[in-house]
C-alpha positions, 0 to 999 in steps of 0.5 A: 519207812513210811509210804506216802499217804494215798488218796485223791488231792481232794481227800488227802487234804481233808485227812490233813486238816481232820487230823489237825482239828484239836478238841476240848482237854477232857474229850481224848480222840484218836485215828481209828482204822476206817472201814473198807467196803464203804467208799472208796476213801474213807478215815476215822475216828474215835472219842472218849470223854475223860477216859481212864487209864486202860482208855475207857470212859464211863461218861460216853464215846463216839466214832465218826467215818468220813467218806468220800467217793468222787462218783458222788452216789446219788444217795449222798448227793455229793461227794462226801458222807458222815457216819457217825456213833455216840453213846453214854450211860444215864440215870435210868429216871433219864432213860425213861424221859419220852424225849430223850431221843428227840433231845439227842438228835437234836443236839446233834443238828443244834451242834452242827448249826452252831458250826454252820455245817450245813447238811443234807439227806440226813438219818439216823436212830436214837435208841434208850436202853435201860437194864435190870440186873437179876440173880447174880447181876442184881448187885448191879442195879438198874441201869440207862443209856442213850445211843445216836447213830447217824449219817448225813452229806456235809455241805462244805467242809467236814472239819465243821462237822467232825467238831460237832460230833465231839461236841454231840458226844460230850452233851450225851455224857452230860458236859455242855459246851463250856464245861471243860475242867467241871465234875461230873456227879454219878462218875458211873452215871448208872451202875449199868452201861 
């Protein structure tokens, strides 16, 4: 036997809607434990684009918290709070670009403009790895990736936002709003992750 949810009404009905929300075909995402020590409610979950059988993916994952604390943390400016995690391989030529930090925070604020999921008290990292295998680790080569941690106070609803961390983490793995169903060359986008 199942026991009901718990939670305030207010949390319990954005769970619900959360756990509604469908993504694109090629990006699979799935109820993950949230963490405890955050907020006194909280739910999330994780993504992967195109995984494979064992549920890894190659081309990038991502992770978003939601939570909420009704004492509204003078922080947060509200209620509520997003975390959220994405990362992908690259070509190392890619992870030298200068930008290509500034490119991946912006897509995550283009993203959540194009959802009109306004925002406020915004941070965040992106950080570019690139890698070099040596001695018994030369045959995997050079190797790139990209990661973007952030957090943000939604204003209004979080399903916009939870909709726009998928589509953030879909750009980092290379596939652009309309490309569900297209390949993506270099399916190990580096021989290094």
């Amino acid at each position: 036997m199942t026991e009901p949810p718990t939670g305030t009404p207010e949390f319990l009905a954005v769970s619900e809607a959360l756990r509604a929300l469908r993504f694109r075909a090629d990006f699979v995402v799935r109820e993950i434990a949230a963490p405890a020590a955050l907020a006194p409610e909280a739910i999330a979950f994780a993504g992967d684009v195109r995984p494979d059988e064992d549920g890894d993916s190659p081309y990038g994952t991502g992770r978003i918290v939601i939570l909420h604390d009704p004492e509204e943390p003078d922080a947060w400016g509200g209620p509520w709070r997003i975390v959220c995690f994405a990362q992908a391989p690259l070509e190392p030529e890619i992870g030298t670009d200068p930008l290509l930090a500034d490119v991946a925070w912006s897509w995550l604020v283009d993203a959540l403009a194009a959802r009109g999921a306004g925002f406020h008290a915004a941070s965040g990292t992106a950080t570019k790895t690139l890698s070099k295998g040596f001695g018994t680790l030369a045959a995997e080569g050079d190797g790139a990736q990209i990661e973007l941690r952030a957090s943000w106070s939604p204003d209004g609803d979080p399903a916009s936002h939870m909709d726009a961390w998928g589509e953030l983490v879909c750009m980092l793995a290379g596939l652009p709003p309309g490309s569900e169903n297209i390949a993506v060359f270099g399916g190990q986008r580096s021989a290094r992750g």
